[in-house]
ZATIMI-5681 format. One record per atom (N, C-alpha, C): residue in three letters; atom name; x, y, z. Coordinates in pm, 1 decimal, padded with zeros to 6 digits. Example, Ala and Ser with C-alpha at 12.3 -4.5 7.8 and 13.67 -1.06 7.14 Angstrom:
2
+------+------+----------+----------+----------+
! code ! site !        X !        Y !        Z !
+------+------+----------+----------+----------+
!  ALA !    N !  01319.0 ! -00569.0 !  00780.0 !
!  ALA !   CA !  01230.0 ! -00450.0 !  00780.0 !
!  ALA !    C !  01320.0 ! -00330.0 !  00780.0 !
!  SER !    N !  01285.0 ! -00225.0 !  00708.0 !
!  SER !   CA !  01367.0 ! -00106.0 !  00714.0 !
!  SER !    C !  01290.0 !  00003.0 !  00787.0 !
+------+------+----------+----------+----------+
END
This chain:
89
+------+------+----------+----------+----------+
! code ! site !        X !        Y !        Z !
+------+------+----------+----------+----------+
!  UNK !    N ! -01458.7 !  00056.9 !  00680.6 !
!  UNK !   CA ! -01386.3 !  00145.2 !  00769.1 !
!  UNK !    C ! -01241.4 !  00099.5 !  00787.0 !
!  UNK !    N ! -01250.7 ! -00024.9 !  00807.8 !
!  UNK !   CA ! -01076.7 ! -00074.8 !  00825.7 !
!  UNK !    C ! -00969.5 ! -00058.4 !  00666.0 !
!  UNK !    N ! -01039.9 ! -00065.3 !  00575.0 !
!  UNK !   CA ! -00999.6 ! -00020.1 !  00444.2 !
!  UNK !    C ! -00932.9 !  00150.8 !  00444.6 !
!  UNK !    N ! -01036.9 !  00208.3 !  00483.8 !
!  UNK !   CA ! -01029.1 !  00330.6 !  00475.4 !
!  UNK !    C ! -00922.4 !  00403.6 !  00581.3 !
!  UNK !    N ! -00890.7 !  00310.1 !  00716.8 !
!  UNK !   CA ! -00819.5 !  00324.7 !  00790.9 !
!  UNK !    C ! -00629.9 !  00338.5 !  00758.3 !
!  UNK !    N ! -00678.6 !  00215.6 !  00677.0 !
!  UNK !   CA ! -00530.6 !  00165.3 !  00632.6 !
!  UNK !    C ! -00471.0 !  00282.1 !  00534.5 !
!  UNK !    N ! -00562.8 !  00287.0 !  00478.2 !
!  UNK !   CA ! -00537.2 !  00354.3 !  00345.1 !
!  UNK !    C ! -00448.4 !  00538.6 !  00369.2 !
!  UNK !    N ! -00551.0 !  00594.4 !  00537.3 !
!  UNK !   CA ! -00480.9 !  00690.0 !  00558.9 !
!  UNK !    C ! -00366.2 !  00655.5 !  00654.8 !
!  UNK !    N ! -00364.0 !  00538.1 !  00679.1 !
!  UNK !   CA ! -00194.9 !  00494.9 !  00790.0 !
!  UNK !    C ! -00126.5 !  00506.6 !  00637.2 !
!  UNK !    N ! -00155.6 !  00426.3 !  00500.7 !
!  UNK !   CA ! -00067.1 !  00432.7 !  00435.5 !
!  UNK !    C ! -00025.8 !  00538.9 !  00334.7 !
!  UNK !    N ! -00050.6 !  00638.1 !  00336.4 !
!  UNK !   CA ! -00046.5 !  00724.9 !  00321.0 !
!  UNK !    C !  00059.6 !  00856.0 !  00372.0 !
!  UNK !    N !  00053.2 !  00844.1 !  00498.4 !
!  UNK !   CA !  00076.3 !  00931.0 !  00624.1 !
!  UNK !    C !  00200.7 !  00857.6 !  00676.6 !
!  UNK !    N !  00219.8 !  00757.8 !  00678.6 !
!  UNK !   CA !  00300.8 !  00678.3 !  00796.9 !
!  UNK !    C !  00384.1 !  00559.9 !  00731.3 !
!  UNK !    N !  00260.0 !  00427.8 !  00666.0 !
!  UNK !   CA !  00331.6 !  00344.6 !  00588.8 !
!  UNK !    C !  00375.8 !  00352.6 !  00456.7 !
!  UNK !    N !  00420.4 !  00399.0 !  00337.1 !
!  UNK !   CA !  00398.7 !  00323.5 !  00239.2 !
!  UNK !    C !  00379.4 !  00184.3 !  00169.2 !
!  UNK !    N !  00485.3 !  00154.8 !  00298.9 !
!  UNK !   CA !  00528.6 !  00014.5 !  00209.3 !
!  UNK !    C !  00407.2 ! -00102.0 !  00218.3 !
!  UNK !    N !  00274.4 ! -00022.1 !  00281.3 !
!  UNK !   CA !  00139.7 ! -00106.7 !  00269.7 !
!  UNK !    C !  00053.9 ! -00070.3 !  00162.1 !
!  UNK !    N !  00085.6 !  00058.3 !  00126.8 !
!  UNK !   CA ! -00001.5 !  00096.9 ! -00000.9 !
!  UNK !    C ! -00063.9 !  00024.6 ! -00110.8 !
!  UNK !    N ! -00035.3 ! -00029.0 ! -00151.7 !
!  UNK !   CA !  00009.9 ! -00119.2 ! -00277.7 !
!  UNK !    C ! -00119.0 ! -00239.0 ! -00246.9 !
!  UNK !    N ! -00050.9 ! -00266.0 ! -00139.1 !
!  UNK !   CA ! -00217.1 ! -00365.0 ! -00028.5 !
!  UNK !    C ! -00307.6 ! -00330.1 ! -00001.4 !
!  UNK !    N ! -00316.4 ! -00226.6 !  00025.4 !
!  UNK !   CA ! -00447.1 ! -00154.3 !  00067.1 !
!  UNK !    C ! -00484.2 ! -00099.6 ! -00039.0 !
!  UNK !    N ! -00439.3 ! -00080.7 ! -00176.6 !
!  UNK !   CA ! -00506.3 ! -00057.0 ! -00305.1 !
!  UNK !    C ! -00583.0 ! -00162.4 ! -00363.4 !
!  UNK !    N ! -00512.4 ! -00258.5 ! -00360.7 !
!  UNK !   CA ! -00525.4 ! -00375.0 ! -00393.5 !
!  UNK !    C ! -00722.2 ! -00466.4 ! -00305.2 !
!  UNK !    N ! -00674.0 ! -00439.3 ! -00171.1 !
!  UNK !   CA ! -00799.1 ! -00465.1 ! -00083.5 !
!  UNK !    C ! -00894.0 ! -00397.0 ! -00121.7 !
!  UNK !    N ! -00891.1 ! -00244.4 ! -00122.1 !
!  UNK !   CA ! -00976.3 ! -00135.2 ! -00125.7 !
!  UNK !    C ! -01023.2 ! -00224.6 ! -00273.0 !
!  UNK !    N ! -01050.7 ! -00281.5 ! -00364.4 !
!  UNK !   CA ! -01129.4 ! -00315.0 ! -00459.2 !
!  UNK !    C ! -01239.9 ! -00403.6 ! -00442.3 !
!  UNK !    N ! -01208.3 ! -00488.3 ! -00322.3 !
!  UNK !   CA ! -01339.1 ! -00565.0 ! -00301.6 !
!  UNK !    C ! -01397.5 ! -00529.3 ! -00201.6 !
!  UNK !    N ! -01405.2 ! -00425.1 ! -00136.8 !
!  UNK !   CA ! -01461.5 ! -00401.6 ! -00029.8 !
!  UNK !    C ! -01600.4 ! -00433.1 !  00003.8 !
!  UNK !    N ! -01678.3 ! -00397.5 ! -00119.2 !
!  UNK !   CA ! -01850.7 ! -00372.8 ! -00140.6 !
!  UNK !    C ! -01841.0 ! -00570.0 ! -00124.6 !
!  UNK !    N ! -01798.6 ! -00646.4 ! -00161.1 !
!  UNK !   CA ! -01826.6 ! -00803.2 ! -00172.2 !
!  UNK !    C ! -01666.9 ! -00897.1 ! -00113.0 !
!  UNK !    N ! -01621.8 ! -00861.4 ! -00065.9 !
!  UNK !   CA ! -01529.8 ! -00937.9 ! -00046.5 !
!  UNK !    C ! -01516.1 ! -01067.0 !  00012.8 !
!  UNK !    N ! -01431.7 ! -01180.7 ! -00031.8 !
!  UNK !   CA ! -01460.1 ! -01319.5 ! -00004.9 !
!  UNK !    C ! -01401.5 ! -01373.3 !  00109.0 !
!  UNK !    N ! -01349.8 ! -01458.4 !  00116.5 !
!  UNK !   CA ! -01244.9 ! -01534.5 !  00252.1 !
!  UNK !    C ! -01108.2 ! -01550.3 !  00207.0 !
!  UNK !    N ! -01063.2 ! -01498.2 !  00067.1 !
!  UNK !   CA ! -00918.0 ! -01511.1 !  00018.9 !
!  UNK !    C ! -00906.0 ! -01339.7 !  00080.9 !
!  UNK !    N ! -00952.1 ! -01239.1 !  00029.1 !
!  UNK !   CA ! -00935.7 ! -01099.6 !  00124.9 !
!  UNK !    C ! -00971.6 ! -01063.3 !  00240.9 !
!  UNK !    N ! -01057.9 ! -01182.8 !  00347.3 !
!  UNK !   CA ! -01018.6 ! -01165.3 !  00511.0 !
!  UNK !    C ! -00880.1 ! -01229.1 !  00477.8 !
!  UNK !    N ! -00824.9 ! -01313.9 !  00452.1 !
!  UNK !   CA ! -00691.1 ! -01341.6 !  00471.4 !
!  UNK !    C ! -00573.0 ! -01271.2 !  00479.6 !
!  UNK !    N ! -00627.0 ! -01222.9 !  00327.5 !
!  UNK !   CA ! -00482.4 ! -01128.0 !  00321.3 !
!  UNK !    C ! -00500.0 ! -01013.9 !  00402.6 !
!  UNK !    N ! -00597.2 ! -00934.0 !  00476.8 !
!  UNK !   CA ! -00626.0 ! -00839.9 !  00568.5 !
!  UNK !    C ! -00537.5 ! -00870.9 !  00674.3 !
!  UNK !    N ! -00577.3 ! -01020.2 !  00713.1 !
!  UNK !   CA ! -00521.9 ! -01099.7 !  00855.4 !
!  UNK !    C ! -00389.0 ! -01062.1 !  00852.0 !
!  UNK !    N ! -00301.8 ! -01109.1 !  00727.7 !
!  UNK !   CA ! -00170.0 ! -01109.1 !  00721.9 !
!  UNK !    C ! -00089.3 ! -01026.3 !  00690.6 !
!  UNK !    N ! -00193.5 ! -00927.5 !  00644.3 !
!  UNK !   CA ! -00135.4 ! -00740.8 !  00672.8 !
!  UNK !    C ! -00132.4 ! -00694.7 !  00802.4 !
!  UNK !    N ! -00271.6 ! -00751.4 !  00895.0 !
!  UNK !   CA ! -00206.6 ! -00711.4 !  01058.1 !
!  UNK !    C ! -00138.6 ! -00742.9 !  01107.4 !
!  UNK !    N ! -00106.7 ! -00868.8 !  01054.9 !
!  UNK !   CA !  00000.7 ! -00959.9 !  01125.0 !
!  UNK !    C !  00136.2 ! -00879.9 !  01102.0 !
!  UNK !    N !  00197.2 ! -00836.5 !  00968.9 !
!  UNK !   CA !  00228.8 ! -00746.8 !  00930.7 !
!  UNK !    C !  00316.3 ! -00635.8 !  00971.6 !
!  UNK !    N !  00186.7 ! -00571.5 !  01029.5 !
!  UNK !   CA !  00228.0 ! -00449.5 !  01080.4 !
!  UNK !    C !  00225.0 ! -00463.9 !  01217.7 !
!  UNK !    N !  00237.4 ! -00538.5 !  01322.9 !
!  UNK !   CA !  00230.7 ! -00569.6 !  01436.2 !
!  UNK !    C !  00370.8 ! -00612.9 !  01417.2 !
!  UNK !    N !  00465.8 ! -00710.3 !  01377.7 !
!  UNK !   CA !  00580.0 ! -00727.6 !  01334.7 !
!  UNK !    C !  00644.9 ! -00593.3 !  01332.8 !
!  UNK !    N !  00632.6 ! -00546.9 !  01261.9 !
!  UNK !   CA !  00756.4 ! -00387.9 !  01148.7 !
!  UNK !    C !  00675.2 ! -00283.1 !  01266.6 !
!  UNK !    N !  00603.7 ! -00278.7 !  01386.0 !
!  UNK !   CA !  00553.8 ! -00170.4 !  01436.2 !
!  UNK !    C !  00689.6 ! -00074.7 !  01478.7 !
!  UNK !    N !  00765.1 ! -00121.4 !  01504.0 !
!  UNK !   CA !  00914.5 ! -00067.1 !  01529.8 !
!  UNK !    C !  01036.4 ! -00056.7 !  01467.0 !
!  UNK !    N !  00959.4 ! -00029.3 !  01321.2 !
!  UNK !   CA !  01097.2 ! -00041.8 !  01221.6 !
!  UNK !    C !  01032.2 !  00078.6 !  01157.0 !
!  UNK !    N !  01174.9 !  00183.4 !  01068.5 !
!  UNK !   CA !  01138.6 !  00270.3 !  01061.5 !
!  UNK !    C !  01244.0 !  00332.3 !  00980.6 !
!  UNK !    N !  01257.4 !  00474.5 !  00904.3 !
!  UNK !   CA !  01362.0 !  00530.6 !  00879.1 !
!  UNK !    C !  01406.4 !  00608.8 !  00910.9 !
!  UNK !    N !  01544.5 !  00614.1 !  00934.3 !
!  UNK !   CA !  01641.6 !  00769.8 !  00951.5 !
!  UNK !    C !  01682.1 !  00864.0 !  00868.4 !
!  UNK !    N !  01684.2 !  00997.0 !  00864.9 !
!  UNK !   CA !  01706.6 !  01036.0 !  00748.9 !
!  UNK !    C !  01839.6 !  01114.1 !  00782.9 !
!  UNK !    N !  01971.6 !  01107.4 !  00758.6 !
!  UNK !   CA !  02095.2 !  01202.6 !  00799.6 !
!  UNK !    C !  02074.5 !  01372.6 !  00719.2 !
!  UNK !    N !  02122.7 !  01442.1 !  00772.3 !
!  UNK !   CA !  02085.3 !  01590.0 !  00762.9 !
!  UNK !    C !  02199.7 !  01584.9 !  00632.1 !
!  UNK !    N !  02083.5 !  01581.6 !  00508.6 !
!  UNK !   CA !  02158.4 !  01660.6 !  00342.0 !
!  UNK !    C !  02073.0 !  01682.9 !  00272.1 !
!  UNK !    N !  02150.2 !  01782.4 !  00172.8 !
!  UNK !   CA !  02055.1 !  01838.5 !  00119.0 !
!  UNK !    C !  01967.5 !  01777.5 !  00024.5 !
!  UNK !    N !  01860.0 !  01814.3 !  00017.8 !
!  UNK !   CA !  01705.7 !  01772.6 !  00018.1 !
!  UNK !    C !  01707.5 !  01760.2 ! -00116.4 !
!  UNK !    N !  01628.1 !  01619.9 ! -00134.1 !
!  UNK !   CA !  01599.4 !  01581.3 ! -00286.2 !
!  UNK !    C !  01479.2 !  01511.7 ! -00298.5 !
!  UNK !    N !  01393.9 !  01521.5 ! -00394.3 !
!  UNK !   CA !  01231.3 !  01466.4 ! -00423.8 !
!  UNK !    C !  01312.8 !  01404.2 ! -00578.3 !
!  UNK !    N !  01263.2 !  01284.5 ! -00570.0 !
!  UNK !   CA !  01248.1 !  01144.1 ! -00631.3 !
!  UNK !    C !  01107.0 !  01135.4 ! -00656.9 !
!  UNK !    N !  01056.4 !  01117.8 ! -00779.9 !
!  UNK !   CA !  00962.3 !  01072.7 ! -00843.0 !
!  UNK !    C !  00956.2 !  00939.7 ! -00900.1 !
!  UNK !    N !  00879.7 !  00820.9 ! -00896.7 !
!  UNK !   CA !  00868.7 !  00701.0 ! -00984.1 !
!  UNK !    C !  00681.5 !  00650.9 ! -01006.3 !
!  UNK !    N !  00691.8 !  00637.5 ! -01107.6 !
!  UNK !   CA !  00566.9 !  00568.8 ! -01100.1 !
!  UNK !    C !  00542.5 !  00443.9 ! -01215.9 !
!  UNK !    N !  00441.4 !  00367.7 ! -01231.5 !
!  UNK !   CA !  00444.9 !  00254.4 ! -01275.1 !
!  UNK !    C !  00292.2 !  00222.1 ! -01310.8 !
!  UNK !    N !  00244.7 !  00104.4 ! -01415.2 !
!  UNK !   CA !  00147.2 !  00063.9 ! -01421.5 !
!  UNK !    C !  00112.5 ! -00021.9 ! -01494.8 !
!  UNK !    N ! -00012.4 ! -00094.0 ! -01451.8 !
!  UNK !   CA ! -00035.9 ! -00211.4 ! -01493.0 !
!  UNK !    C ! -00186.6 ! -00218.6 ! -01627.7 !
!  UNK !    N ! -00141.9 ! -00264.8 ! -01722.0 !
!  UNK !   CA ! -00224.1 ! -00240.3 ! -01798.4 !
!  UNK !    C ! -00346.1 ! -00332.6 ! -01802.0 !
!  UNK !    N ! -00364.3 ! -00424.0 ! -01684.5 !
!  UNK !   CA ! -00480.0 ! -00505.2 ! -01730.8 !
!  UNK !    C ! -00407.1 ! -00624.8 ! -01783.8 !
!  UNK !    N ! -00308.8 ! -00668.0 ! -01812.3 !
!  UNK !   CA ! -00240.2 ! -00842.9 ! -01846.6 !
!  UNK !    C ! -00276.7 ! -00899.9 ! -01869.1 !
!  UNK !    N ! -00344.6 ! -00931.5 ! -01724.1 !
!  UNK !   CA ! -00408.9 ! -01071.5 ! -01687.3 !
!  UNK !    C ! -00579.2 ! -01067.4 ! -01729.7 !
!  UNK !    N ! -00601.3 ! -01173.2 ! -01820.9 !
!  UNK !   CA ! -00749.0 ! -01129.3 ! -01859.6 !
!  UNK !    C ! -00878.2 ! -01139.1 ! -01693.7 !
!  UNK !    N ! -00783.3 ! -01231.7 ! -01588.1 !
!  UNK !   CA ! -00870.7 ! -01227.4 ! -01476.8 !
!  UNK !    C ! -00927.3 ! -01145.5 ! -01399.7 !
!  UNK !    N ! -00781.9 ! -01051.2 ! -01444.8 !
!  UNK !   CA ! -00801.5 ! -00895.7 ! -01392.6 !
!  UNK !    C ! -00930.4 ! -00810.6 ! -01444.3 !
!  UNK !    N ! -01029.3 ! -00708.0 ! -01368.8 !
!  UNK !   CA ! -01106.3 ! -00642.9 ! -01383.8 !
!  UNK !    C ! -01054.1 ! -00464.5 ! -01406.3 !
!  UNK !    N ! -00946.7 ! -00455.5 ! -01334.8 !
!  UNK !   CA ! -00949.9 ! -00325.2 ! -01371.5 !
!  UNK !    C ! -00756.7 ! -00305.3 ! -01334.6 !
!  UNK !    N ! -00760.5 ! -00159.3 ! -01381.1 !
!  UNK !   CA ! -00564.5 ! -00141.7 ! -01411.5 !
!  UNK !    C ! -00512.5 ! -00113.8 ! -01283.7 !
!  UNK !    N ! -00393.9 ! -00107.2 ! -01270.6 !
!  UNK !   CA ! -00299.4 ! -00100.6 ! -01123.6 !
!  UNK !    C ! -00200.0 !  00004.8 ! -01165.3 !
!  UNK !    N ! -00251.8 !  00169.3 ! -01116.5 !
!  UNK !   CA ! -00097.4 !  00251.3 ! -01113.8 !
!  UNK !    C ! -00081.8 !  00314.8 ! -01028.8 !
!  UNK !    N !  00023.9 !  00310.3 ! -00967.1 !
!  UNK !   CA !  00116.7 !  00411.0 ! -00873.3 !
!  UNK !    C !  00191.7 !  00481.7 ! -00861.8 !
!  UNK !    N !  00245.5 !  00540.1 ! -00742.4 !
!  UNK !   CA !  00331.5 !  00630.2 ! -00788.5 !
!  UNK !    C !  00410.7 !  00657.7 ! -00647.0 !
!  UNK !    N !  00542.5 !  00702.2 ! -00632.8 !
!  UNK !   CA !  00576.9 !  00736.9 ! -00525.4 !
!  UNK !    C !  00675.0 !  00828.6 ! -00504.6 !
!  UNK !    N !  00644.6 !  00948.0 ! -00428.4 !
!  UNK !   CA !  00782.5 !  01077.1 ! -00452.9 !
!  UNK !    C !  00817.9 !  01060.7 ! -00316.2 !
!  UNK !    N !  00990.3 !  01054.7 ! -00327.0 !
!  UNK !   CA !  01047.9 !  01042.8 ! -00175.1 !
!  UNK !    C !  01087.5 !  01175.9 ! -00170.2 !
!  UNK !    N !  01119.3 !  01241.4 ! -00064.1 !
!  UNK !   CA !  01225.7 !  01335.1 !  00021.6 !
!  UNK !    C !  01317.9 !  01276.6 !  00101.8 !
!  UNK !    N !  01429.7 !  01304.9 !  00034.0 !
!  UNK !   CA !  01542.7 !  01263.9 !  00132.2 !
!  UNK !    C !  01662.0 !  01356.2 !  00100.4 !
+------+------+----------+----------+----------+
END
């Protein structure tokens, strides 16, 4: 549930947690004591930046596309990493 939580804050509200909460969302079903950690230090996190935020000045409107991905590299790795992110500004 706290996975799933994050995932629609990051979505909706954060991005700049996405990436973490993709990352988490993989061990969910078994996860060890290295991912309570990094959970910990994502709340920690966002308890910090709860009041940081962006402005956007009134012009005309533009969508930015980027995306990226990871092919698997690292043989430790189990599975690929891609994202993507379209701004409005």
């Amino acid at each position: 549930q706290i996975i799933g939580s994050l995932l629609h804050l990051s979505n909706f509200l954060r991005s700049d947690i996405a990436y973490v909460v993709g990352r988490l969302g993989r061990y969910t079903h078994n996860p060890d004591h290295s991912h309570w950690l990094a959970l910990e230090r994502l709340f920690r996190y966002l308890k910090r930046t709860v009041n940081y935020g962006i402005h956007y000045a009134c012009y005309h409107v533009v969508i930015e596309g980027f995306c990226d991905a990871n092919w698997i590299s690292d043989s430790d790795e189990t599975k690929s990493t891609s994202g993507y992110v379209f701004t409005l500004a």
